[in-house]
N, C-alpha and C positions, 0 to 999 in steps of 0.2 A: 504494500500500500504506500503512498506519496503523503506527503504532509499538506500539498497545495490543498487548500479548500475549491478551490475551482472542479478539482477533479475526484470528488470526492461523490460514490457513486451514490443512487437512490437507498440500495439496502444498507449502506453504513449511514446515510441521515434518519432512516427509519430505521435505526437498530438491530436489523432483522440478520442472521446469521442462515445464508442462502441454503450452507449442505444440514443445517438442521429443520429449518423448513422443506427442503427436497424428503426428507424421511418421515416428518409428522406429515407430509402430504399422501403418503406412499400408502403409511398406516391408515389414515384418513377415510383413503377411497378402497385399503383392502375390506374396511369394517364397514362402508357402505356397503357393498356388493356381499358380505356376510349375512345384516340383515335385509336384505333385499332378497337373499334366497331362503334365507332361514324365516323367513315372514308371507314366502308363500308366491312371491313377484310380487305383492302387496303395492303399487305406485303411492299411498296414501302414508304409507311406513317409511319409503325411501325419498320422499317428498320430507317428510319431518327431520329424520336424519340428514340431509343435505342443508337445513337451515337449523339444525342443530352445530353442526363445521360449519358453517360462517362466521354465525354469534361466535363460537369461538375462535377460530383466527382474528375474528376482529378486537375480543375480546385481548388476544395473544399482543395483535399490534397495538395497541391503547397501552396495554400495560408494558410494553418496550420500549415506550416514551417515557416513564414516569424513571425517576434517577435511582442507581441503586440504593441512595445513601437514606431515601425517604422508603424501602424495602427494611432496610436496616434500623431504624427509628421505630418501624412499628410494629417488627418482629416480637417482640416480646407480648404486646397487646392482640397479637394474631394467633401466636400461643395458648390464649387464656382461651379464645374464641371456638 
């Protein structure tokens, strides 16, 4: 990686760490196609599931913005919880 802020790509402003995204997507969509057959071809089940993985990647990116240091601050009160 380069120190220029000029060339600094999308996934290092959005935090995102690409070969760990490549793998929770992999899982993602082997566990869609899981309950897609294990529920019968069910469209209603695999409709839910697929806006189930969004909320959470978006969930994932939201929280990849917030700084570690405020992770670290409120570990202890997330403990009790």
């Amino acid at each position: 990686m380069t120190d220029n802020p000029q060339q600094t790509s999308l996934w290092n402003k959005l935090h995102i760490d690409v070969m760990l995204l490549f793998f929770v997507t992999l899982l993602l969509v082997y566990s869609a196609l899981v309950v897609w057959s294990a529920s019968g071809q069910d469209v209603g089940m695999m409709e839910r599931k697929i806006a189930q993985i969004v909320m959470g990647l978006l969930v994932m990116l939201v929280m990849a913005q917030v700084p570690p240091r405020v992770y670290e601050a409120w570990a202890p009160y997330l403990y009790i919880f």
